[in-house]
N, CA, C and O atoms as CSV, one atom per row, in Angstrom:
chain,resi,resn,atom,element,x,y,z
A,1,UNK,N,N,82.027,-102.351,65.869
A,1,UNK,CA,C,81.371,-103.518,66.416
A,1,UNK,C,C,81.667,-103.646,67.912
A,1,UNK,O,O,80.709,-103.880,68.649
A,2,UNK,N,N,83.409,-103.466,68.666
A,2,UNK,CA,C,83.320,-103.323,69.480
A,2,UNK,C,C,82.697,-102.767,70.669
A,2,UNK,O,O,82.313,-103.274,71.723
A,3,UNK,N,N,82.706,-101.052,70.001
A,3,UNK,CA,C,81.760,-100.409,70.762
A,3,UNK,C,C,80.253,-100.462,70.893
A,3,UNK,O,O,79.704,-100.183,71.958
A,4,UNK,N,N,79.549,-100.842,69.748
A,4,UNK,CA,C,78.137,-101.562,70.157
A,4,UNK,C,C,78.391,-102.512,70.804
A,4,UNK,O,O,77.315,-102.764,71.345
A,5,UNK,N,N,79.170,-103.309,71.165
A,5,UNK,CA,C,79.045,-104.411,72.339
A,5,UNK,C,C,78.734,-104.090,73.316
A,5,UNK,O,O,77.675,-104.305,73.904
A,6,UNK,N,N,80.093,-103.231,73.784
A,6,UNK,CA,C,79.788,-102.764,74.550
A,6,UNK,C,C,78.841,-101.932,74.980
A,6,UNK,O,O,78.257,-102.197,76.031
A,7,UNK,N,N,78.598,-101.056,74.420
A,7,UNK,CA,C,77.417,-99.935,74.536
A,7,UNK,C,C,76.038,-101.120,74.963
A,7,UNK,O,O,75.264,-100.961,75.907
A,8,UNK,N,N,76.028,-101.900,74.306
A,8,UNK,CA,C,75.026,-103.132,74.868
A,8,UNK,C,C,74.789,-104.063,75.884
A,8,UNK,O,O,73.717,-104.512,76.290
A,9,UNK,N,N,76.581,-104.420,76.437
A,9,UNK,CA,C,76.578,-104.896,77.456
A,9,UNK,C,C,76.291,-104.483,78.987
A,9,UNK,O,O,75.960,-105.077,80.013
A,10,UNK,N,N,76.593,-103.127,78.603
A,10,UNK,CA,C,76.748,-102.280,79.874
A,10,UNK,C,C,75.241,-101.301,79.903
A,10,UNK,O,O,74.767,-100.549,80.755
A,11,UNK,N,N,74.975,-101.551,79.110
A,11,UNK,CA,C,73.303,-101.489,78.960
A,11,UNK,C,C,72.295,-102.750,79.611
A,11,UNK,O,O,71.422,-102.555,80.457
A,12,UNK,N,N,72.541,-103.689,79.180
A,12,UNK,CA,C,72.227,-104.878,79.708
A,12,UNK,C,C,71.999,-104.493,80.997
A,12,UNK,O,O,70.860,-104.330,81.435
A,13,UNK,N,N,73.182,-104.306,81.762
A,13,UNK,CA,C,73.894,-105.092,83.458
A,13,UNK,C,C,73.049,-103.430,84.100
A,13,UNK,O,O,72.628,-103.392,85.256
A,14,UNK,N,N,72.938,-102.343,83.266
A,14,UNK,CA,C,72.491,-101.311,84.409
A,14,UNK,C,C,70.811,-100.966,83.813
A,14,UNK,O,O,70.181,-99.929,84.021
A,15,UNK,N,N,70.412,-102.017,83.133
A,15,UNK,CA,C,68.603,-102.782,83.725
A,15,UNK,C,C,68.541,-103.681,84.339
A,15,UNK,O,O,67.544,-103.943,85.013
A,16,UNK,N,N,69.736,-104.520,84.278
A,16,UNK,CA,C,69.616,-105.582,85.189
A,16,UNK,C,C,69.625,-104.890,86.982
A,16,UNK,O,O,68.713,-105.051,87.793
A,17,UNK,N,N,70.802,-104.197,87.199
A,17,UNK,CA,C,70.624,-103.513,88.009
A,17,UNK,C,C,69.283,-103.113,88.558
A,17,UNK,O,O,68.898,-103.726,89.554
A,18,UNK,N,N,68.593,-102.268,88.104
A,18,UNK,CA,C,67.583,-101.237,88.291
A,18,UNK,C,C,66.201,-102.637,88.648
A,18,UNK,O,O,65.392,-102.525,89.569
A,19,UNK,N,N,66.237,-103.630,87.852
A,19,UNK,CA,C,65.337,-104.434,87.757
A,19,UNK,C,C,65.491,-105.394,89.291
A,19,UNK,O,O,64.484,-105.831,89.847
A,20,UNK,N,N,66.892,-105.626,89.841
A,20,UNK,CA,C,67.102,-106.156,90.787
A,20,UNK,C,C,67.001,-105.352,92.187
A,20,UNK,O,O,66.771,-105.797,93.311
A,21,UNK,N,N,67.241,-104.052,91.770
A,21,UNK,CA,C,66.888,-102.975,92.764
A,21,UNK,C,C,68.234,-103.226,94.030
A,21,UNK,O,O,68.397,-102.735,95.147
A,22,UNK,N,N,68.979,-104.151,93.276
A,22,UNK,CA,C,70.974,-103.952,94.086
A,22,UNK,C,C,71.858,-103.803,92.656
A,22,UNK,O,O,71.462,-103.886,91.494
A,23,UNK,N,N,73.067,-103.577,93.135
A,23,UNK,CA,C,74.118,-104.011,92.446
A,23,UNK,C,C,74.996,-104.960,92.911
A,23,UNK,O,O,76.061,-105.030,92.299
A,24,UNK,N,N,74.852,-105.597,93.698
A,24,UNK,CA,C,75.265,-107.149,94.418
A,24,UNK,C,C,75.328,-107.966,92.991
A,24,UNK,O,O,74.461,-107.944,92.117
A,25,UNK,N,N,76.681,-108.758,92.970
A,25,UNK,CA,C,76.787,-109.615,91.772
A,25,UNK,C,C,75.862,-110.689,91.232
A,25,UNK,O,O,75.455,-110.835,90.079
A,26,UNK,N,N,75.538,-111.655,92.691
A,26,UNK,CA,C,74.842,-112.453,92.410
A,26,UNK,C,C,73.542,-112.201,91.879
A,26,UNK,O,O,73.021,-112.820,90.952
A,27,UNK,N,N,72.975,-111.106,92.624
A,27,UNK,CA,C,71.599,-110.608,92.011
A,27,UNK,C,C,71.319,-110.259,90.867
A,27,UNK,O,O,70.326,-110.606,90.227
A,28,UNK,N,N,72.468,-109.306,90.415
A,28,UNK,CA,C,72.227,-108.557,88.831
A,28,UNK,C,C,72.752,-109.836,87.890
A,28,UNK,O,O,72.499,-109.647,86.700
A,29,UNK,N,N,73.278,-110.817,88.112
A,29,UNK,CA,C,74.053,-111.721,87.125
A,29,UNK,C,C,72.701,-112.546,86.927
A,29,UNK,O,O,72.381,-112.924,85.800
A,30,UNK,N,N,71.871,-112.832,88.110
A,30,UNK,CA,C,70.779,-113.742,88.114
A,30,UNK,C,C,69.299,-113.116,87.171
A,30,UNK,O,O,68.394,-113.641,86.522
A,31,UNK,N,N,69.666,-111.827,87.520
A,31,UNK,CA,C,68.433,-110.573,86.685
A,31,UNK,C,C,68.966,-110.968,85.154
A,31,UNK,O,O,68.388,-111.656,84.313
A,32,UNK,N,N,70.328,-110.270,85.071
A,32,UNK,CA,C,70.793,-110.666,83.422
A,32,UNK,C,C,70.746,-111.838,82.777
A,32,UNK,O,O,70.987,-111.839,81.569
A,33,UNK,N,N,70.432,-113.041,83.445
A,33,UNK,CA,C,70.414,-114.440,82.877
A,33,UNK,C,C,68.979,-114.421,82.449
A,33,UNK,O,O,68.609,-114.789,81.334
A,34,UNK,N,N,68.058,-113.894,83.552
A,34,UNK,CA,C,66.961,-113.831,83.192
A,34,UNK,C,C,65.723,-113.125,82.470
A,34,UNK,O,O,64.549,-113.468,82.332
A,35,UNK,N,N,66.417,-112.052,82.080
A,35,UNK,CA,C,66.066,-111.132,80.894
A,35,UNK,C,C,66.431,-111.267,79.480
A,35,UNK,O,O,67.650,-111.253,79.313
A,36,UNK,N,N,65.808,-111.379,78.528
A,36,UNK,CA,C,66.645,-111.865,77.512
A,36,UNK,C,C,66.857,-109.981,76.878
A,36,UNK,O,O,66.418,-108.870,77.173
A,37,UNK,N,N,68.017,-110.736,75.656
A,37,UNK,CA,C,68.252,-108.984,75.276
A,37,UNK,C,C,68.059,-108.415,74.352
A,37,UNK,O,O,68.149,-108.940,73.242
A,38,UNK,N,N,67.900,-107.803,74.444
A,38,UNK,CA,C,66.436,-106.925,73.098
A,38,UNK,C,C,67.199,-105.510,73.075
A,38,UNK,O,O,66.728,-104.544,73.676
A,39,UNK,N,N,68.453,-105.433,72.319
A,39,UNK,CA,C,68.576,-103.732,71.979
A,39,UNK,C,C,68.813,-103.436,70.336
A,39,UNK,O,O,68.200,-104.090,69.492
A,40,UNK,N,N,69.931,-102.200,69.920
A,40,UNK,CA,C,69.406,-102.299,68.198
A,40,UNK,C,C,70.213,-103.800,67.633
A,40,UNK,O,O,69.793,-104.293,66.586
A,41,UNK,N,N,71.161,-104.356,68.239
A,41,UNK,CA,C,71.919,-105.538,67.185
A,41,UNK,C,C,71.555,-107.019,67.804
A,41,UNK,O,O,71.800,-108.089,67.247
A,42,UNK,N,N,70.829,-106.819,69.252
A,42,UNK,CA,C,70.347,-108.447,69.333
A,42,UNK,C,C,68.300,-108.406,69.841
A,42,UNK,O,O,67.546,-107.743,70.553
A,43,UNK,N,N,68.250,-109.448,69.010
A,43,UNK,CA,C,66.808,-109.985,69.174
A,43,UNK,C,C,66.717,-111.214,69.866
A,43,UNK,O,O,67.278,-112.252,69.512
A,44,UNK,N,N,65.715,-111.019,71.252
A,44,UNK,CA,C,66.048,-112.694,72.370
A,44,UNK,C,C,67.316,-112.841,72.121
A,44,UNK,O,O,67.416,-113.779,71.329
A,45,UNK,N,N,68.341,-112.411,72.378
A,45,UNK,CA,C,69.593,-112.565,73.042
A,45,UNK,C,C,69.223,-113.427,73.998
A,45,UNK,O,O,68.012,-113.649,73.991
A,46,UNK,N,N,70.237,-114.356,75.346
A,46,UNK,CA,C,70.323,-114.786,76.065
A,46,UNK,C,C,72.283,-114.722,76.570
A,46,UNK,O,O,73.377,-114.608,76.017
A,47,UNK,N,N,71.669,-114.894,78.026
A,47,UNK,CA,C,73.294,-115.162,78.789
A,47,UNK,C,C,73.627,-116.425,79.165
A,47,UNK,O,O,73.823,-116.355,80.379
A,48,UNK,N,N,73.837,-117.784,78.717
A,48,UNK,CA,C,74.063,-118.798,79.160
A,48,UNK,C,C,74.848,-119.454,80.695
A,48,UNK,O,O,75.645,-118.522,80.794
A,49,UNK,N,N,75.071,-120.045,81.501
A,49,UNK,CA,C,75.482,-120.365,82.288
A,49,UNK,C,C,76.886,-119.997,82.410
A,49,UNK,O,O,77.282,-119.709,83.539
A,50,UNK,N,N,77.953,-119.947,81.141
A,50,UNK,CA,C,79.005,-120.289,81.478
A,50,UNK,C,C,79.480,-118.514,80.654
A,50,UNK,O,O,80.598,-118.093,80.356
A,51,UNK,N,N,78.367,-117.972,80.530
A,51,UNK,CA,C,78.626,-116.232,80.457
A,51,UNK,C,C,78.472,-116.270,79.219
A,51,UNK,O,O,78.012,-115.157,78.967
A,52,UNK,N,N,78.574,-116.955,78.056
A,52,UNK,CA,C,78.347,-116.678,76.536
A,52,UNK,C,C,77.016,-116.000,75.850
A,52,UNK,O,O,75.955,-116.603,75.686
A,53,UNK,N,N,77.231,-114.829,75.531
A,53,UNK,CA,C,75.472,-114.096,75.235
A,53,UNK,C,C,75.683,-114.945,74.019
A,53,UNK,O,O,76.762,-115.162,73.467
A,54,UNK,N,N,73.883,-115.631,73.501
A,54,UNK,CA,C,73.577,-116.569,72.733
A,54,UNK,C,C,72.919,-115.586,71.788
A,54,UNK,O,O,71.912,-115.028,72.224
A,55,UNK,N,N,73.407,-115.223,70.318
A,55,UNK,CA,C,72.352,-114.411,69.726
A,55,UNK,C,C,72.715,-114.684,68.354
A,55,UNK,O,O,73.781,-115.114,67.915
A,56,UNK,N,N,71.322,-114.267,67.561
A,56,UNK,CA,C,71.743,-114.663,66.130
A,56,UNK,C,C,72.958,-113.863,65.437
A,56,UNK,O,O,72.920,-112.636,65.526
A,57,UNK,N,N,73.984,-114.435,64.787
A,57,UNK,CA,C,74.607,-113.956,63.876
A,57,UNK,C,C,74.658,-113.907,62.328
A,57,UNK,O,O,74.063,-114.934,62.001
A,58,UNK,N,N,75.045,-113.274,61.208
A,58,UNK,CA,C,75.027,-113.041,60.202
A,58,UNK,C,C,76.171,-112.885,59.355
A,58,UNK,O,O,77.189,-112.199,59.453
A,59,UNK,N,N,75.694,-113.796,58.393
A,59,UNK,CA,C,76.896,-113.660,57.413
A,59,UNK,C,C,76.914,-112.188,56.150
A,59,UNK,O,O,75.837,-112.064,55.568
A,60,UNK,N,N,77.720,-111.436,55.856
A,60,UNK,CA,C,77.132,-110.442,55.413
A,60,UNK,C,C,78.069,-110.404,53.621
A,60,UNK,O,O,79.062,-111.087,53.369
A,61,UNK,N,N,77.600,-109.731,52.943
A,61,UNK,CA,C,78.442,-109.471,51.156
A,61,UNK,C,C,78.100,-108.238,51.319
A,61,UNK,O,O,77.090,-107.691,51.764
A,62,UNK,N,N,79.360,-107.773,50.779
A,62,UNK,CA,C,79.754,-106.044,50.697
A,62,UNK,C,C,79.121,-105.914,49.464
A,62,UNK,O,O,79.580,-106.818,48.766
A,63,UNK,N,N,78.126,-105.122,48.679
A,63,UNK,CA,C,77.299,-104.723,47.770
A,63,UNK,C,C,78.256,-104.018,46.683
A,63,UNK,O,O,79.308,-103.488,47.041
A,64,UNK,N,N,77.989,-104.031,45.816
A,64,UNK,CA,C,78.722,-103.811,44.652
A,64,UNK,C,C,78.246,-102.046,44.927
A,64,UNK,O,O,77.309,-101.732,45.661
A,65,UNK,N,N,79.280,-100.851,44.023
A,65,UNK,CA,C,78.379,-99.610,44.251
A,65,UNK,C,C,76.951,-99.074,43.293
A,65,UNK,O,O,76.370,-97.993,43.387
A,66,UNK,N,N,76.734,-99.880,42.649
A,66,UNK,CA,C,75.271,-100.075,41.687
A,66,UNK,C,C,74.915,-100.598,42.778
A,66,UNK,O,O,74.009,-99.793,42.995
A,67,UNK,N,N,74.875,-101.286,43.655
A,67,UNK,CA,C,73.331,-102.068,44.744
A,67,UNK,C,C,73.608,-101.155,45.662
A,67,UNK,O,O,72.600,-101.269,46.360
A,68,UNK,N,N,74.319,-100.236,46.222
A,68,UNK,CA,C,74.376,-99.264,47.172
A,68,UNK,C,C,73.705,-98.113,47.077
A,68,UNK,O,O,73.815,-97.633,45.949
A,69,UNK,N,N,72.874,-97.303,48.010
A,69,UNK,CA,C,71.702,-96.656,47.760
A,69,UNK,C,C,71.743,-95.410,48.536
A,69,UNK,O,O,70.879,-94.543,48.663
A,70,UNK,N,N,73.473,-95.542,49.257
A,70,UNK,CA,C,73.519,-94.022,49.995
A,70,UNK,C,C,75.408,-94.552,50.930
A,70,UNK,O,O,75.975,-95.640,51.038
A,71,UNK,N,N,75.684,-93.502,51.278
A,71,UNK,CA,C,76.956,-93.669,51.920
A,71,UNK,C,C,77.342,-94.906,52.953
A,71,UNK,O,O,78.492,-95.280,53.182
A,72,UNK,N,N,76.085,-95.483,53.550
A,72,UNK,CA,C,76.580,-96.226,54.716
A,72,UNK,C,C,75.617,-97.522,54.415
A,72,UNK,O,O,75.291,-98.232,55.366
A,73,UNK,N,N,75.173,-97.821,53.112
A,73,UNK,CA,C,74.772,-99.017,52.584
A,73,UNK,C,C,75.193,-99.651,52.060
A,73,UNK,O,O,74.887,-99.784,50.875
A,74,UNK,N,N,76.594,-100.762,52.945
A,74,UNK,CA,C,77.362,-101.063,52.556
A,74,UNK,C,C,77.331,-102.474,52.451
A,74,UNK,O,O,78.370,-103.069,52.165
A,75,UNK,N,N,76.071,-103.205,52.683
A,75,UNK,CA,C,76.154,-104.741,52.811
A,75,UNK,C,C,75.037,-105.598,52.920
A,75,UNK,O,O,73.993,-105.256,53.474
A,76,UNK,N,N,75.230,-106.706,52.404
A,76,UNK,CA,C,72.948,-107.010,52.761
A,76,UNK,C,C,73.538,-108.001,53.348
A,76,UNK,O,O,74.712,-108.323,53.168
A,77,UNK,N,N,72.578,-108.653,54.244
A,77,UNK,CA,C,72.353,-109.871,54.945
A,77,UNK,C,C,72.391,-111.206,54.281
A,77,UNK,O,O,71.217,-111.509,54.067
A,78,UNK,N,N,73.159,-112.115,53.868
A,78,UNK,CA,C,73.268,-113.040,52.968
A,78,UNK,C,C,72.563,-114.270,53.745
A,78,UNK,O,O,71.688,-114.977,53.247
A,79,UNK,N,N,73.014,-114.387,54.861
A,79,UNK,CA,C,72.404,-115.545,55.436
A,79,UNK,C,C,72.242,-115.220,57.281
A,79,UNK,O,O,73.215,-114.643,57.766
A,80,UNK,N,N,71.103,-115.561,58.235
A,80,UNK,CA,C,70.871,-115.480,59.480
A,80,UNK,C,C,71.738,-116.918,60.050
A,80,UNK,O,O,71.325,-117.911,59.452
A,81,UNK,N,N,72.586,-117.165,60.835
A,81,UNK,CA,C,72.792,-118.086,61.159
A,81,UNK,C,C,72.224,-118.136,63.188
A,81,UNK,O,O,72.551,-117.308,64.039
A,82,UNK,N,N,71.446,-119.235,63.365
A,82,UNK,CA,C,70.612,-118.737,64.840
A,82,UNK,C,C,71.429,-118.813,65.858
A,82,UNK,O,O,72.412,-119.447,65.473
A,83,UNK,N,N,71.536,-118.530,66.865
A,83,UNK,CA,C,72.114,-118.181,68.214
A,83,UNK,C,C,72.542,-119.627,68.114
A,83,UNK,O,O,73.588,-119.805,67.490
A,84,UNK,N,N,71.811,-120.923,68.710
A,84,UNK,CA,C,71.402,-122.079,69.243
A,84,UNK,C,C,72.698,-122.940,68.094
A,84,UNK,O,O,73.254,-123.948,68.529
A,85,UNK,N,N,72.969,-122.538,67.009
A,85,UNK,CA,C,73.429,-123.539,66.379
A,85,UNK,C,C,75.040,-122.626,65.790
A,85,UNK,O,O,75.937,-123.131,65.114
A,86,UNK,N,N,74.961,-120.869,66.436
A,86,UNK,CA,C,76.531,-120.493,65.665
A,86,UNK,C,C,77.515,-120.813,67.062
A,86,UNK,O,O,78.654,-120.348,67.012
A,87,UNK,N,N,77.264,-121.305,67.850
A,87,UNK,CA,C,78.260,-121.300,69.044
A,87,UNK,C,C,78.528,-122.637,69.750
A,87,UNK,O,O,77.574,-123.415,69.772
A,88,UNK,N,N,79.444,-122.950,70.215
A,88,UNK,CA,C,79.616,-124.547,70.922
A,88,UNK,C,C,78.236,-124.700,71.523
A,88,UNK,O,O,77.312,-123.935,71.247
A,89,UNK,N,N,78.157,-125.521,72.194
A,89,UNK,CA,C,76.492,-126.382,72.805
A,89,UNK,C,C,77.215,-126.244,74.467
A,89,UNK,O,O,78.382,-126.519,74.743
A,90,UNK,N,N,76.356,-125.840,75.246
A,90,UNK,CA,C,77.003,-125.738,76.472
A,90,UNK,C,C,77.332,-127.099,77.185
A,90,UNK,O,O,77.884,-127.162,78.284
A,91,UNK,N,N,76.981,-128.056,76.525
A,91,UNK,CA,C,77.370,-129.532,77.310
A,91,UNK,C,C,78.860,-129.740,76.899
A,91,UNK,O,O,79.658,-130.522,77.416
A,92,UNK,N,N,79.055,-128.947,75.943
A,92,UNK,CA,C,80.967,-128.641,75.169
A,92,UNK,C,C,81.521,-127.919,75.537
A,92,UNK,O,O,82.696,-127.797,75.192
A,93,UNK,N,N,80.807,-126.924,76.601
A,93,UNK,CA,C,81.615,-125.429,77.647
A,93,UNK,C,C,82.636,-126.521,78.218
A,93,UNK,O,O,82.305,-127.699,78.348
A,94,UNK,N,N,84.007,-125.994,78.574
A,94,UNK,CA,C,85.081,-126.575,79.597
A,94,UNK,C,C,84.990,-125.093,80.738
A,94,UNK,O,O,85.838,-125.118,81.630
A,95,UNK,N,N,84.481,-124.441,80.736
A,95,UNK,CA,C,84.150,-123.107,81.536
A,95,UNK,C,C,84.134,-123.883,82.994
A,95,UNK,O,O,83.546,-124.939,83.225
A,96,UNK,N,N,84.698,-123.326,83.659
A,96,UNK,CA,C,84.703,-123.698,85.481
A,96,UNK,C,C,83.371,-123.418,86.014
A,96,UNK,O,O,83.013,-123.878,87.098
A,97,UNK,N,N,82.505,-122.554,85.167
A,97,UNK,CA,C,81.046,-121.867,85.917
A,97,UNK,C,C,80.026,-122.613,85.594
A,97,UNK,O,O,78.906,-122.336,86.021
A,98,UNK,N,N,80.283,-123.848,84.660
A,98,UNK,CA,C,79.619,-124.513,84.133
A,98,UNK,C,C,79.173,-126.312,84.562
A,98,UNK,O,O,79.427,-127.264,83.824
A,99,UNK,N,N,78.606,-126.387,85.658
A,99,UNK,CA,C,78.601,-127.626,86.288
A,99,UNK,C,C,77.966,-128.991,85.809
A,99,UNK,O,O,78.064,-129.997,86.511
């Protein structure tokens, strides 16, 4: 999980890059706020003000090995919980970036 983060984040910041046509902070941070993020584990992702990427999460159940259908089918999707409602509300950020 870690490494898809990453592999995503740093994916993110070098389209943001390319899209801003610098690597100046302010620019690419302003590109990344304003792109939402679309790779294989987030759909409309977002970067909120105070840096928190906003994206749906999932609650998951490990499948019994009768519901498993090959080596790495290890879990179904039990419930979507949405971006907007699994994370504090940014009017509840104490974040310094957050005015």
């Amino acid at each position: 999980m870690f490494q898809a983060s990453v592999y995503g984040a740093v994916t993110h910041y070098l389209k943001a890059i390319d899209a801003a046509g610098t690597d100046e902070a302010k620019a690419v941070m302003a590109k990344m706020r304003d792109t939402p993020i679309n790779d294989f584990m987030t759909t409309n992702g977002s970067i909120r003000g105070d840096g928190r990427v906003i994206r749906d999460l999932y609650l998951m159940q490990v499948k019994t090995p009768a519901e498993s259908h090959g080596e790495w089918d290890l879990a179904r999707v039990v419930a979507t919980i949405p971006g907007a409602q699994a994370f504090r509300p940014l009017a509840e950020s104490e974040c310094p970036l957050v005015k």
